[in-house]
C-alpha positions in Angstrom: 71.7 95.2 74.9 70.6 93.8 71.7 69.5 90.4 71.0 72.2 89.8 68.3 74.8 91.0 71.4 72.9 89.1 73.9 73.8 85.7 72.2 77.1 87.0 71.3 78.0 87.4 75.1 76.2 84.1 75.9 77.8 81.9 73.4 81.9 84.3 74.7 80.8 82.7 78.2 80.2 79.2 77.2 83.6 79.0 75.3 84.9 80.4 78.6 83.1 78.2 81.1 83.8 75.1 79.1 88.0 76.5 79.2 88.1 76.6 82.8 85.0 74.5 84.8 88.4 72.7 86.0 89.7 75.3 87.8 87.2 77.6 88.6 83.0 77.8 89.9 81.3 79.6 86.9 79.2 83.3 88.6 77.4 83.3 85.0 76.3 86.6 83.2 76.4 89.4 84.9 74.4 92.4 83.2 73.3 94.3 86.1 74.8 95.2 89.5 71.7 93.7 91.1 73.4 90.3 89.9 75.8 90.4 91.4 75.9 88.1 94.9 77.9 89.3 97.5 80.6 87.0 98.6 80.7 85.3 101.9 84.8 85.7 102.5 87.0 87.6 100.3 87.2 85.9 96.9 90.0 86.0 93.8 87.4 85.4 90.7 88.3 85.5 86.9 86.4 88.5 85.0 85.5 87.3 80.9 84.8 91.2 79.8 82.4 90.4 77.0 81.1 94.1 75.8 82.4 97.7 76.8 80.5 99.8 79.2 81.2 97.3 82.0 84.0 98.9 84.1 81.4 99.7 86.9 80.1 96.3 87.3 83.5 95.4 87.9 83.8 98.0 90.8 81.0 96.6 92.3 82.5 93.1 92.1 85.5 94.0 94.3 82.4 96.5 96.7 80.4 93.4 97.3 84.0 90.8 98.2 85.6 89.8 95.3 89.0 90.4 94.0 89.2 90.6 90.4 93.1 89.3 89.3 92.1 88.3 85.9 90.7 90.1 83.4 89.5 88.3 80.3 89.2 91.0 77.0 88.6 90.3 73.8 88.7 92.6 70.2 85.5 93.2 69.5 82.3 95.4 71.1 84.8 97.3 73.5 85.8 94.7 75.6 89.8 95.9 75.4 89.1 99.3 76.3 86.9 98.6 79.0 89.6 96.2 80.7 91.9 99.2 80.4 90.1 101.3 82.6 88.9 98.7 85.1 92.8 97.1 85.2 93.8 100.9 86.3 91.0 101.4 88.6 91.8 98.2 89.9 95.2 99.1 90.7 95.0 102.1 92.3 93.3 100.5 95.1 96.4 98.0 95.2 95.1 95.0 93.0 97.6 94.0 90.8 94.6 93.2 88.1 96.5 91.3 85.1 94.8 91.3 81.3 94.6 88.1 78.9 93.6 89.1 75.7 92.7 87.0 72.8 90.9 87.6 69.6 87.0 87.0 69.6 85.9 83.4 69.9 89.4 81.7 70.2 90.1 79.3 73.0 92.3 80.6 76.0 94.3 77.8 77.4 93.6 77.4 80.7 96.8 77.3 81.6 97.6 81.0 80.1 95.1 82.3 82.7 96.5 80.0 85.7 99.3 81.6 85.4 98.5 85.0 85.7 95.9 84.2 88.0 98.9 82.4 90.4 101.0 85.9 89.4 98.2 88.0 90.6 97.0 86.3 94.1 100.6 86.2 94.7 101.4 90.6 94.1 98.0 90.9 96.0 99.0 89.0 98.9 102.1 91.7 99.2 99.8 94.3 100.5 97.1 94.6 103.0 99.2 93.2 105.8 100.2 93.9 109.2 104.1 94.2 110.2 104.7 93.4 113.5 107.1 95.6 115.4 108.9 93.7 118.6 110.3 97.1 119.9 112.1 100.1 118.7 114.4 100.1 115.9 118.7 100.1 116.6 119.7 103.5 117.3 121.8 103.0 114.6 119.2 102.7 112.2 119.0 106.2 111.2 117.5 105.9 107.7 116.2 102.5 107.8 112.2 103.7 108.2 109.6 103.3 106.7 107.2 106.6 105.8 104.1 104.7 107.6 101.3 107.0 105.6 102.7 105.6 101.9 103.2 102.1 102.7 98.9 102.6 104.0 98.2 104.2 100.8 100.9 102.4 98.2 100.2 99.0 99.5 97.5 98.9 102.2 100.2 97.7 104.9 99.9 98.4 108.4 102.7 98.7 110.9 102.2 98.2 114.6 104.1 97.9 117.5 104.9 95.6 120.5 106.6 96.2 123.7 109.8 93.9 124.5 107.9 93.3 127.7 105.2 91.5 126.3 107.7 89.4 124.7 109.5 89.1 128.0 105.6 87.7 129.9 105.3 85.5 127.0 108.7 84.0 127.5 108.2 83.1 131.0 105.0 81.4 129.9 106.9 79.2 127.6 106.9 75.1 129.0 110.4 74.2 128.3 109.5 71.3 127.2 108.3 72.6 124.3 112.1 73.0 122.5 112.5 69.4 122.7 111.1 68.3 119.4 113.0 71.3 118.0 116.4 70.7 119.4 116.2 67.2 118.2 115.7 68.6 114.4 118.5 71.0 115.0 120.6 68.4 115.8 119.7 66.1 112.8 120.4 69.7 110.7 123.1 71.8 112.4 126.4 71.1 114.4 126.7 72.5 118.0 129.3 75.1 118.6 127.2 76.3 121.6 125.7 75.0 125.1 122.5 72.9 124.7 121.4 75.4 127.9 121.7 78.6 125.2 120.1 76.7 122.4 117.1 76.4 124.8 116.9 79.5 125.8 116.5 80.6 122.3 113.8 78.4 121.4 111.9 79.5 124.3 112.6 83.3 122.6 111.2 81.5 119.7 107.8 79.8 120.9 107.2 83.3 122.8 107.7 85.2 119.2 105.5 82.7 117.2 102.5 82.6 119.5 102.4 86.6 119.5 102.9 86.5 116.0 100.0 84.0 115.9 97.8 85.9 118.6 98.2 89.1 116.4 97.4 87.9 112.8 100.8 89.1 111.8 103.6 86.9 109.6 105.8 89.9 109.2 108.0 91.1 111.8 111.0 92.9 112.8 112.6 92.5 116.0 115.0 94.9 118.2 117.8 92.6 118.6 120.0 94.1 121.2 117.6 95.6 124.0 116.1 91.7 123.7 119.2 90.4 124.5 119.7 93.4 127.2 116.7 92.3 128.6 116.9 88.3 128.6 120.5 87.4 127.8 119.1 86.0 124.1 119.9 87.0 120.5 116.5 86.4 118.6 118.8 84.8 115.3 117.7 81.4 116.3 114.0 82.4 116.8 114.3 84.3 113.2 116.6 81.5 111.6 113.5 79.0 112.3 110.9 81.6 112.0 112.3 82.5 108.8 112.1 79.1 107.2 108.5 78.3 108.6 106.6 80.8 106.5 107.0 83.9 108.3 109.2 86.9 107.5 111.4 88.5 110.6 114.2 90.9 110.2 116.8 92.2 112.6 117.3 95.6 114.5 113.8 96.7 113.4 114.9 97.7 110.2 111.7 98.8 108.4 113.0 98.7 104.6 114.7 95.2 105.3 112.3 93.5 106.2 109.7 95.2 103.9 112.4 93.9 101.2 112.3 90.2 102.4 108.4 90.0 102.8 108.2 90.8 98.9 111.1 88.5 97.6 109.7 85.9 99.5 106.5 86.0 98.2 107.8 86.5 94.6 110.4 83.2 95.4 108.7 80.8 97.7 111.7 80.6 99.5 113.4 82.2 103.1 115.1 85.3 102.7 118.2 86.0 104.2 119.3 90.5 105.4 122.5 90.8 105.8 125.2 93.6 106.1 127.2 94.5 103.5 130.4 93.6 104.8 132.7 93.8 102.5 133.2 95.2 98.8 135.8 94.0 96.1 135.6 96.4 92.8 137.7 94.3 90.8 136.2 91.5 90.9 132.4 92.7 91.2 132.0 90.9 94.8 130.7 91.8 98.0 130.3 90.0 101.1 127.0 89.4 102.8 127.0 88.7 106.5 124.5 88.4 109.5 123.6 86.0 112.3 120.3 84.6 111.4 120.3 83.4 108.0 117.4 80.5 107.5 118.1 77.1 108.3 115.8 76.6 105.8 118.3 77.3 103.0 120.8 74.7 101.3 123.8 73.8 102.8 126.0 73.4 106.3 124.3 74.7 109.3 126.4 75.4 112.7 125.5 76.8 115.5 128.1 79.3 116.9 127.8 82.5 119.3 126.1 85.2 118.1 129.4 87.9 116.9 128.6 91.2 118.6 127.7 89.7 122.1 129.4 86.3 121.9 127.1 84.8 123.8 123.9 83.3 122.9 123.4 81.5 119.7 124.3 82.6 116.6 123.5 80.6 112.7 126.2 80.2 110.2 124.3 78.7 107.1 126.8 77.8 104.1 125.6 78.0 100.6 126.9 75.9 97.8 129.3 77.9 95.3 127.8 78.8 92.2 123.8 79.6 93.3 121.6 82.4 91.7 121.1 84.8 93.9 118.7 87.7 93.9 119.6 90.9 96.0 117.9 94.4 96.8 116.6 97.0 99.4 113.7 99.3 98.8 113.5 103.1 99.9 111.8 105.0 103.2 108.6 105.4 100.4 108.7 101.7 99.1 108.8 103.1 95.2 112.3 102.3 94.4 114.1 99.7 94.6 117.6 99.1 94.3 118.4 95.4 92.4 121.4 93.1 91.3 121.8 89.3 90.6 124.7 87.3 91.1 125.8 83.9 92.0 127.7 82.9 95.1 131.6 82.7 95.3 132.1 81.2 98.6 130.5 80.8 101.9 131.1 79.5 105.3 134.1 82.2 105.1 134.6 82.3 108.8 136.6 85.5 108.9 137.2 87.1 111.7 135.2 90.0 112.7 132.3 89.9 110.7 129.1 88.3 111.9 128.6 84.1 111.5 126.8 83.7 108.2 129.1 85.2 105.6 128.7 84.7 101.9 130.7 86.1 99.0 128.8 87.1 96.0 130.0 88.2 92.4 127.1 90.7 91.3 126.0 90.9 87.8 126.4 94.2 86.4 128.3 97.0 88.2 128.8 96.7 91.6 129.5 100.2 92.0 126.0 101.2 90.9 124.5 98.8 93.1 126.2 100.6 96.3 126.0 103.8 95.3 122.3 103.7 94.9 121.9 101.4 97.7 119.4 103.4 100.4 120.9 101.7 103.5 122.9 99.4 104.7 121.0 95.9 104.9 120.3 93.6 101.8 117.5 91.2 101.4 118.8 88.3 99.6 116.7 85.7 97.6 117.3 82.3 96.1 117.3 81.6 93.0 117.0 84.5 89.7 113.4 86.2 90.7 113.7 89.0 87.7 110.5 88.3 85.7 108.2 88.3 88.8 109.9 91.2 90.2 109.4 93.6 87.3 106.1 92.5 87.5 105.5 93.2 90.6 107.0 97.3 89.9 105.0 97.8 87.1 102.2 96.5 89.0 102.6 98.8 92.1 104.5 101.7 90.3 108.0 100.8 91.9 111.0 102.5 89.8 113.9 99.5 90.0 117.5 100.7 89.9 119.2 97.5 89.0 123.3 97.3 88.5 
């Protein structure tokens, strides 16, 4: 490097440093791969790309711990075309890398690069994590999988599995006494339609499910519903209803696509997800129905406790959201690279009709409905809170995901 480029690239980093000492620890200049300092933990850094030529020293960032989200690139001395090639490096190996460019010497708002920044951690913390299995899928699941090899290679995602009777030990180490803080917030949220006796027995279902999930590193699950309940008399929706609305993400029956679907809106919203069935279908007026039996007590509205449908027994949730509420919905495919999308609002809730399960929710979808179906890969739908399209889209170009929206 020149002198003349030598005090270019020192005087790019001050600017830089000076823009955003508040937020993050300034590494200083890195010419050479030999100064680089290998990190400690795995660490999310911010790369200012001063000169071309560069795209391995970025490699060996993320060889030696550190996650490059943010690329800084400017329009002069090949700093563009050297983020180019280190943003698509960076995301084949699954890190959604993002690009803020500005023109040479001009002040980047911190908050321009927070944002991406919060984007990024948020995409990377999608993938490299492991999805607990609580026994077999439904029988009836018959094109709910997920192809194990390209979820490892799309999205460095693991799936593992757990025998119900390992669940069934870590029940019967439970202290009942444990529920009683619980019950007492269920009863301050949710009216009893059930016997307290049932309630407890599903919080013991729950305690036993959160300390394997704890015990195993996992916050993704899905669970095989019915043979728990064949083999201790308990629906898991109260264990998932909570579960759901405490930071983890469970879905029903085992269904592998579900509950891939929920982990990613959640992440992308904040919020609990709620998988439900699609129920019910009205073409005139764009609506479907939505309806399971372990939506999160987490969300807004009504809460009552019933029986779960199928069984009627146990404890089932019945959630009721308030008319008129955004709603994202969606499932993705057996390889996780498409995914089938609508928005809508909420209609109705709390429908209580007859043979459908307790949570029931009636949504006009935006777009054609009939396209939503007709593309839709199977049966269960993931729904979010609130409008999640930018973050979404984001996320697909990110990971290469074609979206089929209605």
């Amino acid at each position: 490097m020149t002198e003349k480029s030598r005090k270019l690239v020192q005087s790019l980093h001050r600017l830089v440093a000076r823009s955003l000492r508040d937020e993050f620890e300034d590494g200083g200049i890195i010419l050479k791969s030999k100064d680089i300092v290998k990190a400690s933990s795995k660490t999310f850094c911010v790369v200012n790309i001063a000169t071309g030529g560069t795209e391995k020293l970025i490699a060996d960032l993320f060889s030696r711990g550190y996650i490059p989200l943010v690329l800084i690139a400017w329009n002069r001395l090949n700093s563009l075309p050297a983020a180019l090639e280190a943003r698509a490096y960076l995301r084949n190996i699954s890190i959604p890398a993002m690009i803020v460019y500005a023109s040479w010497g001009q002040r980047i708002p911190s908050e321009r690069v927070l944002k991406e920044f919060s984007l990024a951690s948020n995409l990377y913390l999608i993938s490299r994590i492991n999805i607990l299995e609580l026994g077999a899928p439904a029988d009836w699941l018959i094109a709910s999988s997920v192809d194990k090899k390209i979820a490892q290679q799309r999205y460095k995602i693991q799936f593992n599995r757990i025998e119900l009777d390992e669940l069934r030990k870590e029940c019967e180490n439970v202290d009942p006494a444990s529920s009683l803080n619980i019950i007492e917030r269920l009863s301050c949220r949710c009216t009893f339609n059930v016997e307290l006796e049932e309630v407890k027995k599903s919080l013991r279902l729950y305690f036993a499910i959160r300390n394997i999930l704890e015990r195993e590193g996992s916050r993704v699950f899905t669970i095989s519903c019915f043979n728990i309940f064949k083999l201790l008399g308990v629906t898991p929706c109260l264990a998932l209803s909570l579960l759901n609305s405490e930071g983890f993400v469970g879905g029903c029956e085992g269904d592998e696509q579900a509950v891939f679907t929920m982990h990613v809106f959640s992440r992308l919203s904040g919020k609990p997800v709620f998988m439900g069935n699609v129920a019910n279908l009205d073409f005139e007026k764009n609506s479907l129905i939505l309806s399971h039996c372990a939506a999160p007590i987490g969300f807004p509205g009504r809460c009552m406790l019933k029986t779960h449908f199928e069984t009627e027994s146990s404890v089932g949730v019945d959630v009721v959201l308030e008319k008129d509420i955004n709603v994202t919905l969606g499932r993705f495919n057996k390889h996780l690279d498409l995914l089938v999308l609508a928005f809508g609002r909420v209609l109705e809730s709390g429908l209580s009709l007859s043979g459908l399960c307790r949570t029931q929710i009636k949504i006009r979808v935006d777009g054609s409905l009939k396209k939503f179906i007709n593309y839709l890969p199977g049966n269960h739908v993931a729904l979010a809170l609130g409008k999640i399209e930018d973050s979404i889209f984001k996320f697909a170009e990110v990971y290469g995901v074609k979206v089929v929206q209605s």
